[in-house]
C-alpha positions as CSV (number, residue, x, y, z in Angstrom):
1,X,194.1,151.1,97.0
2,X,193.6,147.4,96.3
3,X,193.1,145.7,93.0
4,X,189.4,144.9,93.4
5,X,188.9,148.8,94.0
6,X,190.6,149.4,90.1
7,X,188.5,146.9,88.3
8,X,185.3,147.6,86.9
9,X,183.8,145.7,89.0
10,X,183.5,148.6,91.6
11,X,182.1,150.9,89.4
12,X,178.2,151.0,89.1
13,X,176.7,149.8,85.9
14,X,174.2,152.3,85.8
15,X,173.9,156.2,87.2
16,X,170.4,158.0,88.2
17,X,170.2,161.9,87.9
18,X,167.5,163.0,90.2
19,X,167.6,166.1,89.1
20,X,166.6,169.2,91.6
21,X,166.5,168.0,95.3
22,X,163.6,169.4,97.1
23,X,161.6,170.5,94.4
24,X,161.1,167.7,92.8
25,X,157.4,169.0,92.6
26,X,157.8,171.8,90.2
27,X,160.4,169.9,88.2
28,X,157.5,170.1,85.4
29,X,157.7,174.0,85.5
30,X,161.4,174.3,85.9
31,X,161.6,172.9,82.5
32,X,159.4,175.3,80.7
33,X,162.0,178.1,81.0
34,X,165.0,175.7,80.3
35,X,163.4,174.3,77.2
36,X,162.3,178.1,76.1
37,X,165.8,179.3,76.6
38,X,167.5,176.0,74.8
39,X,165.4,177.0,71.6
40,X,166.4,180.8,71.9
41,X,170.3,179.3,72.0
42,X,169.6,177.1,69.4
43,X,167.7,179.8,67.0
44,X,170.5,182.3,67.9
45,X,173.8,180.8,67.3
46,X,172.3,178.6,64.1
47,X,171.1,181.9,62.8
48,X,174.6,183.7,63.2
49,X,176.5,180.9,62.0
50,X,174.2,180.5,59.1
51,X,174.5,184.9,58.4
52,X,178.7,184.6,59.1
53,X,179.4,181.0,57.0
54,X,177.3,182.8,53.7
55,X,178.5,186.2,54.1
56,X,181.8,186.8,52.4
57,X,182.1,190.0,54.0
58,X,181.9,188.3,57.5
59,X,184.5,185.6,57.3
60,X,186.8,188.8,58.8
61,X,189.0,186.8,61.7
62,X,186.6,189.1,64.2
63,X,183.6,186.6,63.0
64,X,184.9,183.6,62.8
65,X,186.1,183.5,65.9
66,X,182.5,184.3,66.6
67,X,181.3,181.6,64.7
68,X,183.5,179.1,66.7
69,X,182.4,180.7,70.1
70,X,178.8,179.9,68.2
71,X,179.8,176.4,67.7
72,X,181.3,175.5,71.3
73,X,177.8,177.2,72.3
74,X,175.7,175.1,70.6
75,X,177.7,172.0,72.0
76,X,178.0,172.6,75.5
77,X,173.6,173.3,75.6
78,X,173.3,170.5,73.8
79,X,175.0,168.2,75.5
80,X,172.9,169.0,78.9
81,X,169.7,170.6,78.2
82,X,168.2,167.7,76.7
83,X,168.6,165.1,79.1
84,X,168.1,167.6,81.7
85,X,164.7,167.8,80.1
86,X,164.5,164.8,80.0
87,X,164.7,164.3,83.7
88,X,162.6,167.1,84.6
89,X,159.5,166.0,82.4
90,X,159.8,162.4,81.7
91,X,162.1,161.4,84.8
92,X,164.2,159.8,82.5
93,X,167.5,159.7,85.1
94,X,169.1,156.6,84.1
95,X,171.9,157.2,82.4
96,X,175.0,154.4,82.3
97,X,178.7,155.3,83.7
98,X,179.8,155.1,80.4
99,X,177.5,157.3,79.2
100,X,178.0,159.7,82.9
101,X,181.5,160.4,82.0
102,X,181.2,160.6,78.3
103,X,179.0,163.9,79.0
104,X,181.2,165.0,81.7
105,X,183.7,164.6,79.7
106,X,182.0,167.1,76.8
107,X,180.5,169.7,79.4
108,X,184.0,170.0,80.9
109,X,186.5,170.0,77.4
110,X,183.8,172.5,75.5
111,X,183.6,174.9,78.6
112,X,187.5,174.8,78.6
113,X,187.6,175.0,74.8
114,X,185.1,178.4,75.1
115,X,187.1,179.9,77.3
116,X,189.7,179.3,75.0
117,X,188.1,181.0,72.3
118,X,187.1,184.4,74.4
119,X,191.0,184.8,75.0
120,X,191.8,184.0,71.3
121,X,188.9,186.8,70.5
122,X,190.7,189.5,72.8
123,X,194.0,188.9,71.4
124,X,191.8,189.5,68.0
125,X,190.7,192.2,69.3
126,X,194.0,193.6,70.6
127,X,195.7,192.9,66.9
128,X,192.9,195.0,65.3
129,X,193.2,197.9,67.8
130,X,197.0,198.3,69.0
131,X,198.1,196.6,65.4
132,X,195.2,197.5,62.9
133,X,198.0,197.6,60.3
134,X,199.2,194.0,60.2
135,X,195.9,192.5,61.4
136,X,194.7,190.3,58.2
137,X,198.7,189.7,58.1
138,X,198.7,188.5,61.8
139,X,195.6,186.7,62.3
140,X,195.0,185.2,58.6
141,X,193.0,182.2,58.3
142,X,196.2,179.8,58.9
143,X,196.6,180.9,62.2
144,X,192.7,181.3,63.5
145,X,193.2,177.4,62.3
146,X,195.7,177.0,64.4
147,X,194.7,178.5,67.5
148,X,191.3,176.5,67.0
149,X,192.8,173.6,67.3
150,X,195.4,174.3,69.7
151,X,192.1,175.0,71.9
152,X,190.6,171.9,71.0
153,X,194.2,169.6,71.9
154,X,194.2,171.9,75.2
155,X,190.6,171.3,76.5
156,X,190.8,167.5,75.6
157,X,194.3,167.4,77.3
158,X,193.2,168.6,80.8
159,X,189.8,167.3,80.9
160,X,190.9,163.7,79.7
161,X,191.9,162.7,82.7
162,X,189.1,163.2,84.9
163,X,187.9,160.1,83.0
164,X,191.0,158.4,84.8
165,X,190.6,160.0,87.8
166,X,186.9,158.8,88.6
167,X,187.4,155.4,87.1
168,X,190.2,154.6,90.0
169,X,187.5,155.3,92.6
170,X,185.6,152.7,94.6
171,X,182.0,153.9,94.6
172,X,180.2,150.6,96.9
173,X,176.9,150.6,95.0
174,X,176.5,154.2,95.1
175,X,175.1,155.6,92.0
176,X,172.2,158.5,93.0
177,X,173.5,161.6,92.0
178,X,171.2,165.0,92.9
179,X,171.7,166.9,89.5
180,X,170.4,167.4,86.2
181,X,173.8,166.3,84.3
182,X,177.0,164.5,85.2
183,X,180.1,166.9,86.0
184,X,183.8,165.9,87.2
185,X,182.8,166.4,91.4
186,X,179.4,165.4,91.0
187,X,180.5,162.2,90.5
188,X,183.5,161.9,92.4
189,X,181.6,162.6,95.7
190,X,179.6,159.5,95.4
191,X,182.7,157.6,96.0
192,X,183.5,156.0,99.4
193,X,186.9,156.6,99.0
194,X,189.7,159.1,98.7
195,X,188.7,162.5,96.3
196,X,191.6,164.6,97.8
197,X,193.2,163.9,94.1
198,X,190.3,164.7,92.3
199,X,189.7,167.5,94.2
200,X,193.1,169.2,93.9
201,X,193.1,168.3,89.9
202,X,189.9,169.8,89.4
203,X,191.0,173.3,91.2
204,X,194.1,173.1,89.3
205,X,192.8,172.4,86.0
206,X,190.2,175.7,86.8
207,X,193.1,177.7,87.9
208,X,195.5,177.1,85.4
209,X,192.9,176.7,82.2
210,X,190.1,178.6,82.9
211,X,191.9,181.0,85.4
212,X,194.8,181.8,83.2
213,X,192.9,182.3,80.6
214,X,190.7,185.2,82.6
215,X,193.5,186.9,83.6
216,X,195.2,187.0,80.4
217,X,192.1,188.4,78.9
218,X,191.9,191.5,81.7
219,X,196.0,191.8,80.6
220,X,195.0,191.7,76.6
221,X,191.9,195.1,77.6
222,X,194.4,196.8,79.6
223,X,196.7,197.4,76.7
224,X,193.2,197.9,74.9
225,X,192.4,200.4,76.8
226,X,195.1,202.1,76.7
227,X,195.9,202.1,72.9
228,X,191.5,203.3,72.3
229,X,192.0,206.0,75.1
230,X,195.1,207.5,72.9
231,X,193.5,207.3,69.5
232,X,192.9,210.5,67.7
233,X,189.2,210.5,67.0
234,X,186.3,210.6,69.3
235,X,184.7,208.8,66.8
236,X,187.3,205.7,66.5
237,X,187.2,205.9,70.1
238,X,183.6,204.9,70.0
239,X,183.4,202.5,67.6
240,X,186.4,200.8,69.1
241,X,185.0,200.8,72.7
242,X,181.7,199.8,71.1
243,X,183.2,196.3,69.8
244,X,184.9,196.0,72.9
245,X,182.0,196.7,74.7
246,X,180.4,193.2,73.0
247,X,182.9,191.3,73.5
248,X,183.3,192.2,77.1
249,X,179.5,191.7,78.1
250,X,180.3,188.0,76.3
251,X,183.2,187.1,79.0
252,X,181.1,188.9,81.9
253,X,178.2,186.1,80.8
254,X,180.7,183.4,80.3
255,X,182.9,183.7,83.2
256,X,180.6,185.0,86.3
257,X,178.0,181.9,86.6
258,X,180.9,179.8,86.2
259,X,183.5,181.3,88.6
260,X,180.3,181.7,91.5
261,X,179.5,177.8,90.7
262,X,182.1,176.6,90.8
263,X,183.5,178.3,94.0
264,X,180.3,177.3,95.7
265,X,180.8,173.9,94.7
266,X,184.4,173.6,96.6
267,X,184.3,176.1,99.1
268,X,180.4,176.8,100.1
269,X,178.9,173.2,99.9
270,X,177.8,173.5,103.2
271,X,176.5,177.2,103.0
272,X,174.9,176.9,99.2
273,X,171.6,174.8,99.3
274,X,171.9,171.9,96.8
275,X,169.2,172.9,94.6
276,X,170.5,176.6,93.7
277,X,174.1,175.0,93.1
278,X,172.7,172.9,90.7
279,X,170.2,175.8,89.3
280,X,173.6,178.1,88.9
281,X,175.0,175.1,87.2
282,X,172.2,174.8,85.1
283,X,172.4,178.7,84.1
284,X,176.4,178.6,83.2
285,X,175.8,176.3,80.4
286,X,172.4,177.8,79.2
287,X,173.0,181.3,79.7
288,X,176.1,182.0,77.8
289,X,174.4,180.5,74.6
290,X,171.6,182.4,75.0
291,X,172.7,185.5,75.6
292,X,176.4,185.6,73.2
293,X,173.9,185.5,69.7
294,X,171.8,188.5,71.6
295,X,174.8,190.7,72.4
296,X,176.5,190.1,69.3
297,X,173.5,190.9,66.8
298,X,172.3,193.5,68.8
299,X,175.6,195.4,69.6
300,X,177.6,194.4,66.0
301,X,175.7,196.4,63.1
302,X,177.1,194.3,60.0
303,X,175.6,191.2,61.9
304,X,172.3,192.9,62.5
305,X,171.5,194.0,58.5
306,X,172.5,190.9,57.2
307,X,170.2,189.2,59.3
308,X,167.6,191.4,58.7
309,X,168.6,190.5,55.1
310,X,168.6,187.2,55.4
311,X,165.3,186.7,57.4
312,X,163.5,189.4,54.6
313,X,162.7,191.9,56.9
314,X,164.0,194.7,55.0
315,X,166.0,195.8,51.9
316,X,169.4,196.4,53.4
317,X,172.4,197.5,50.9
318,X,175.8,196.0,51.1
């Protein structure tokens, strides 16, 4: 590649999100449901951050890595929904390169730093099942800090060069991109040149991260499984599958837009219509934060009376 392709001067100054090709007409009602679900996420995970960070009771490793998961929630909506709104209602698409990859950047580091956080909670979750006698020794607060920011230094470390990656590229004026938010192949299929690097990164940073992760996960509830099918009591059984059972619909949530996105994206771009890629790309960072908060305070019953405490709606003892 020649030196005038590395400069800056090749890439665009400014980047336009058109948001939802071919039905640009009901952008206006698109957003309704977007918005409505943004507040739900934004309600939900403030609400159990608010109940776990005040609660003595619930700073138990089981909640705080809940409260993280809350927190990466919270970030990843944030970071799209509202300039997604934006573009649907105000057709306010302009966005500059700078800022394009800065919020590539975040979607891509938080959704690698979640998935982080789902395998930390299953090892959690294995401790406290197959270990329950060492489990505040094992997981005390020095190492849920630890494996934090291990998850932090991880996501940052394969995501950050993407940036690198789609700042080498050659992109000859283009700068229209049909979506609602800037994401890693998004932008590198705008370029006129060579994205077989970009492309093979990208599949191995999913493999490797988000992949490895998954299966490491289904490993951690097989040896779940097996320890609650052994234990004693029908009644331990329960309450263990029961927690599980949360934790479980969480990764089904997190994992299953994602995975079908994503292997649309690279393998079915000529199969998927453009507009539901980029509605199923809309949904894996929206739904997730709606639904985690949901499944948590409905399924977790220390949650659930300690919200009801703390939003008055009933005397609940402690």
């Amino acid at each position: 590649m020649s030196t005038s392709n590395l400069s800056d001067d090749s890439l665009p100054a400014i980047m336009f999100l058109t948001g939802i090709p071919g039905l640009e007409w009901a952008h206006a009602w698109i957003a309704i449901p977007f918005c409505a679900m943004y507040l739900v996420a934004l309600a939900g995970n403030a609400a159990l951050i608010l109940v776990i960070v005040t609660d003595s009771a619930l700073h138990a490793p089981m909640y705080l890595f809940l409260c993280l998961l809350s927190l990466t929630d919270l970030a990843l909506s944030s970071t799209t929904v509202p300039k997604t709104l934006a573009i649907l209602w105000l057709h306010a698409g302009e966005i500059s390169f700078g800022g394009c990859l800065a919020q590539m950047f975040c979607v891509h580091s938080i959704y690698a730093l979640e998935s982080s956080v789902l395998l930390a909670m299953a090892f959690d979750r294995y401790v406290a099942i197959c270990n329950p006698l060492r489990y505040m020794i094992i997981l005390n607060r020095s190492i849920i800090g630890r494996i934090g920011l291990t998850g932090i230094l991880r996501s940052i470390a394969v995501v950050s060069p993407f940036i690198f990656l789609l700042r080498r590229l050659p992109y000859c004026g283009h700068h229209v991109m049909a979506h609602t938010y800037c994401e890693h192949m998004g932008i590198a299929r705008l370029a006129c040149g060579n994205i077989t690097v970009n492309i093979v990164y990208g599949l191995t940073v999913a493999l490797l991260a988000v992949g490895l992760d998954s299966i490491l996960i289904a490993i951690s509830y097989g040896f779940i499984l097996h320890a609650v099918f052994h234990l004693p009591s029908q009644d331990a059984r329960h309450k263990a599958l029961s927690t599980c059972g949360s934790h479980l619909g969480v990764i089904l949530v997190f994992y299953i837009p994602a995975f079908f996105s994503f292997l649309t994206h690279r393998f079915g771009q000529h199969r998927v219509p453009k507009n539901v890629h980029i509605f199923l790309a809309n949904l894996y960072v929206l739904v997730p934060p709606v639904l985690n908060p949901i499944i948590y305070g409905a399924r977790t019953k220390e949650i659930r009376s300690r919200l009801r405490r703390l939003l008055h709606l009933g005397k609940v003892s402690v």
